[in-house]
C-alpha positions, -999 to +999 in steps of 0.1 A: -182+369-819-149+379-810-138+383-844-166+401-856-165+428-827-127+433-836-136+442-873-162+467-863-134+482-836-110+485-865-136+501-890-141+528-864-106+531-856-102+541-893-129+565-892-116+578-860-079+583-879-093+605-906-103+632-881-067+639-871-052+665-887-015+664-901+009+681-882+046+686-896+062+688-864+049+654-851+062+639-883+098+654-874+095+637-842+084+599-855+114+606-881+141+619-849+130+578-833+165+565-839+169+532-841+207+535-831+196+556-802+171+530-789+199+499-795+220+516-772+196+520-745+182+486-749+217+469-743+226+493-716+193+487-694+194+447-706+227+439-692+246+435-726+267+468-729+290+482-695+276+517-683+284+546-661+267+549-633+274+574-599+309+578-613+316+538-616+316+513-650+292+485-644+267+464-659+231+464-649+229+425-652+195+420-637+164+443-627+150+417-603+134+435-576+140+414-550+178+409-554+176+448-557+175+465-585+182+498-574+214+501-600+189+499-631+163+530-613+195+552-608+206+550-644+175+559-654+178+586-633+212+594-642+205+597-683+173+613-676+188+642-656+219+639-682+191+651-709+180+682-686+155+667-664+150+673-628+138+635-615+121+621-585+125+591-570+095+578-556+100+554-527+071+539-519+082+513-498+111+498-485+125+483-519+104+497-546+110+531-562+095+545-592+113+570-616+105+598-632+105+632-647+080+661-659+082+685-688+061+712-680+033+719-705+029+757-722-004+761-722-023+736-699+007+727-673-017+708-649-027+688-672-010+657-679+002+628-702+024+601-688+047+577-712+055+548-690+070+510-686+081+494-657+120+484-653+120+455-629+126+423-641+119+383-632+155+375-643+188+383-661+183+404-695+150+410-701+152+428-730+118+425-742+098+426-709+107+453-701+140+468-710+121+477-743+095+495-731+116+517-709+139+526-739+109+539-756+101+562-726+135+569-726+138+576-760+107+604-763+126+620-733+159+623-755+136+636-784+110+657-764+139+675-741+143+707-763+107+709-782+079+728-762+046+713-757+010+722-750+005+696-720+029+682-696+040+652-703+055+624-677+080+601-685+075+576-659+093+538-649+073+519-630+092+491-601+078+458-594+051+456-619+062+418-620+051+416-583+016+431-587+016+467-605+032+477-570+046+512-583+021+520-610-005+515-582+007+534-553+015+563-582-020+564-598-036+564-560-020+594-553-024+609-584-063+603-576-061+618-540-045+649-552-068+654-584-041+652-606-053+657-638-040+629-659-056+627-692-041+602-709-014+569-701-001+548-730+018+521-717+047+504-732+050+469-722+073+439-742+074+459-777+102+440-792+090+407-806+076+397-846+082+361-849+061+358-878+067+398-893+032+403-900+037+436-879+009+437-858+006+451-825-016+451-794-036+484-782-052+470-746-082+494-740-102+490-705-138+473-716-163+494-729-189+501-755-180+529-770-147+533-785-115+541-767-103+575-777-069+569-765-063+534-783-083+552-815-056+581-817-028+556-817-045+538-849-045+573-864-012+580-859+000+546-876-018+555-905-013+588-909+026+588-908+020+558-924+044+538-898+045+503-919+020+485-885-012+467-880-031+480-850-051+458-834-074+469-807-081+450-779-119+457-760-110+439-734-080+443-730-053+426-708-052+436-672-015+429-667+000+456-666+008+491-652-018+504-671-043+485-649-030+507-621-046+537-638-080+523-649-086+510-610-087+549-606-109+559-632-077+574-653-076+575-694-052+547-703-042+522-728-010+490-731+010+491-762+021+455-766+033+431-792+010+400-798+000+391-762-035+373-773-023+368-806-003+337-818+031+353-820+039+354-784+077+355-776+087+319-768+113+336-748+096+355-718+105+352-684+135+334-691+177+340-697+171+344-731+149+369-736+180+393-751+187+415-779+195+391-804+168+377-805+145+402-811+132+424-841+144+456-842+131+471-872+098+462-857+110+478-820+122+512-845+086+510-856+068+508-823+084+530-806+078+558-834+039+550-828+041+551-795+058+583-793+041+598-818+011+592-805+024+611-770+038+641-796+002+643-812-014+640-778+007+664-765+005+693-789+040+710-801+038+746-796+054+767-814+037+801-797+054+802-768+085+819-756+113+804-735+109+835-714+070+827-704+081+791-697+099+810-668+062+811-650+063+781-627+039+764-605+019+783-583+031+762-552+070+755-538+073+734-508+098+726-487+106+707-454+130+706-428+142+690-413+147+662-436+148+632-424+124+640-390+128+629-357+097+655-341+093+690-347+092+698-384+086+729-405+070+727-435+077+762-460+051+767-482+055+794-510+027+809-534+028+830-562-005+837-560-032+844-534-056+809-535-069+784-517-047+756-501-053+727-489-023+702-470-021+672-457+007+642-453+001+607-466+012+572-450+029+548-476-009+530-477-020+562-490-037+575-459-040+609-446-017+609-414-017+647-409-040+677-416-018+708-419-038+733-432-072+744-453-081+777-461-075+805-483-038+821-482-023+853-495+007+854-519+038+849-500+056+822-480+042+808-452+055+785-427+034+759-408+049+737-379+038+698-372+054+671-350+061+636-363+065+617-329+039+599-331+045+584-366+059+556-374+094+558-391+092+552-430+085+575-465+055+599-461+041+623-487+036+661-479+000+669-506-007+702-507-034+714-536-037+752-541-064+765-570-037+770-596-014+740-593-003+709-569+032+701-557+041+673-533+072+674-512+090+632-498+094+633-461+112+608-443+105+598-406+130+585-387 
């Protein structure tokens, strides 16, 4: 039954790819995936190569949350902002900390696409699970960082996915409280291993009758830039993983995987050996062109829009001080345009904590005053939602 289901998937998948449309700039991008680039990230992040990081040679020899893996999320940092990013640093609690950085659509800015793949680690290495997937993401940064777009895309790295999906979930709650407008995930998770070289790959759509548009456009992309791989969906697909965090909130989103219910699973997962040399790279060259030209596709190059009108930013600046809180605490609001505007401040559970304001303001800055004596000390998110655009603003409570 299973079998038959999977050919009828792939015979709409094909009928689903013919509807794209070619575009020349997306090809340039699958053809800029560099397979040297993506060897030097992989050792880097998987402990085999010495890097820089905060001024200092090291190596990132594990990513194991829970001996701290905080020297793996600042190099990810470091090389993002090193491409032109500005990052965040989301702590959500008191070890976990997700990563990531936004490049602001042209055309539909609050409306997003997020790349993603989760760093942490179960032990030494892992090169496959996860180090690969997070050189992807890193990757379509490097690639993406001087081409304009018609969404915004988010290149995001995910903590402790190993302990429960921990930062994918408290991201993708939030994202739902605020009504962020996230139209689209593809996850990358272990992308590295072809025991057997027959190419295929996983595309891990949430169950449904009706086919995945998400998981269809990344079948459409392999064919049409003819990228030499056999998509398979999966309807089911697997749960576990950080894309899980997104369907739990009703969010667009699909796993890229190697063979994880097929019969080529890597012998090596979860253990010391799961390293470079043992995996496929021409393959990993290939995935990571699908995956990130699926994201280009998705994404939309534009090639109508000035750097000068990029200059228009967000409708909404915040700002808090001071920062970290001990009581009385100013929070600077600033918008370019009169709208509506709606604050509160979130508890690290995701719970609203404080109601600052709701109504409709005037362009301009305006400052509102709040006292955090009565919270408990720890990470707190500042939400405010204005009608053109959302920003959110770390406090931390001492």
């Amino acid at each position: 039954m299973k079998r038959v289901y999977l050919v009828f998937a792939i015979l709409l998948s094909s009928l689903f790819s013919f509807s794209q449309t070619y575009n020349s700039d997306v090809e340039d991008i699958i053809n800029d995936v560099s397979l040297d680039s993506l060897t030097f990230y992989l050792r880097n992040l998987s402990g085999e190569d010495s890097v820089v990081v905060n001024g200092q040679a090291t190596i990132i020899d594990h990513r194991v949350s829970n001996w701290g893996n905080d020297l793996a999320a600042e190099y990810i940092d470091e090389t993002l902002r090193g491409l032109g990013y500005e990052t965040t640093i989301q702590d959500y609690d008191v070890k976990g900390k997700n990563v990531y950085a936004i490049k602001d659509g042209t055309l539909y800015p609050q409306q997003f696409y997020i790349i993603c793949a989760h760093y942490d680690a179960v032990t030494f290495y892992g090169a496959d699970d996860n180090a690969s997937g997070c050189t992807a993401v890193l990757e379509a940064a490097r690639i993406f960082k001087d081409i304009l777009f018609e969404y915004s895309v988010i290149f995001a790295f995910w903590d402790e996915e190993e302990l429960g999906l921990l930062g994918s979930e408290y991201y993708a709650d939030v994202a739902n409280i605020i009504n962020q407008d996230i139209i689209g995930v593809i996850n990358m998770d272990m992308i590295t291993w072809d025991g057997n070289e027959d190419s295929e790959f996983e595309i891990h759509t949430k169950q449904s009758s009706s086919p995945d548009f998400l998981a269809n456009h990344v079948v459409g992309v392999t064919s049409l830039y003819n990228i030499p791989l056999n998509p398979r969906i999966e309807n089911p697909g697997t749960s576990a993983s950080d894309h899980a965090s997104f369907w739990s909130n009703d969010f667009d989103a699909v796993c890229i995987s190697e063979e994880y219910f097929g019969n080529d699973f890597n012998p090596y997962y979860h253990t010391v050996n799961d390293r470079i040399s043992n995996l496929n790279m021409p393959y990993f060259h290939n995935m990571a062109k699908v995956t990130i030209g699926s994201l280009a596709s998705l994404a939309a190059p534009d090639n109508t829009t000035s750097v000068e009108e990029l200059l228009v930013k967000n409708n909404i600046e915040l700002n808090c001080f001071p920062n970290p809180s001990t009581g009385k605490t100013t929070l600077s609001v600033k918008l370019k345009d009169e709208s509506s505007l709606n604050i509160h401040i979130l508890n690290s559970m995701v719970q609203k904590e404080i109601h600052i304001c709701n109504d409709y303001r005037l362009q301009g800055k305006k400052n509102f005053e709040f006292n955090t004596n009565k919270l408990n000390p720890g990470i707190y998110l500042i939400v405010a939602n204005s009608s053109h655009g959302n920003d959110t603003f770390k406090l931390l409570v001492q």
